[in-house]
Phi, psi and omega in degrees: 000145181244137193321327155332283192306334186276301146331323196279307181302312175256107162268144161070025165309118167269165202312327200272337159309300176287339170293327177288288236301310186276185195265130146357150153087300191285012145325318178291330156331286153339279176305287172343283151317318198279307153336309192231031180055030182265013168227178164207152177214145197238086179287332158290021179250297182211167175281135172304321165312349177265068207304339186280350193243357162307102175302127171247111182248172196258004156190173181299322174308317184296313176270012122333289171294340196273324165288003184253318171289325138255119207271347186284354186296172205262004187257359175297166192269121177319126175318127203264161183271148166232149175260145170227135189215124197269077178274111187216125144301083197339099167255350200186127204305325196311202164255142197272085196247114209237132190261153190256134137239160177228120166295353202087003158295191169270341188287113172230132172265100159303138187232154159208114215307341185234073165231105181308000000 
């Protein structure tokens, strides 16, 4: 069976199924296909090296939809980390109670209700 076609049958195989699948030698197929997107493996999710846990799909849409029918999956992309560092000037001995907003961006603002 050709790997296209085994990816078309199974989305979201994972690499290490499919790599026991195949004949000696056409790992490098594999890699090949991925090196030149004629596959999708979503690398900003997990390391190709993490062969149990590599998805393999036939594009990013497929693996897209596919994280959308299953969200447990392990190649969906991890919530990326943020530093949040909170700077307010001392303007007054009073107390500071500073409200988090969000506009709906990735962008969180401090407001602080009680400065005109």
């Amino acid at each position: 069976m050709a790997i296209r076609t085994m990816v078309m049958s199974q989305p979201g195989v994972r690499l290490l199924d499919l790599l026991n699948s195949l004949h000696r030698g056409q790992a490098d197929d594999v890699y090949q296909l991925i090196l030149t997107d004629q596959v999708y493996v979503n690398l900003s999710a997990v390391r190709l090296t993490d062969y149990e846990h590599v998805q393999v799909f036939l594009d990013r849409d497929q693996a897209e939809s596919y994280a959308t029918l299953h969200p447990s999956s392990a190649s969906l992309p991890r919530p990326s980390t943020f530093q949040l560092s909170v700077e307010a000037p001392c303007r007054s001995a009073r107390f500071f109670s500073p409200e988090f907003v969000s506009g709906g961006t990735e962008k969180i603002g401090v407001h602080d209700q009680h400065i005109a």
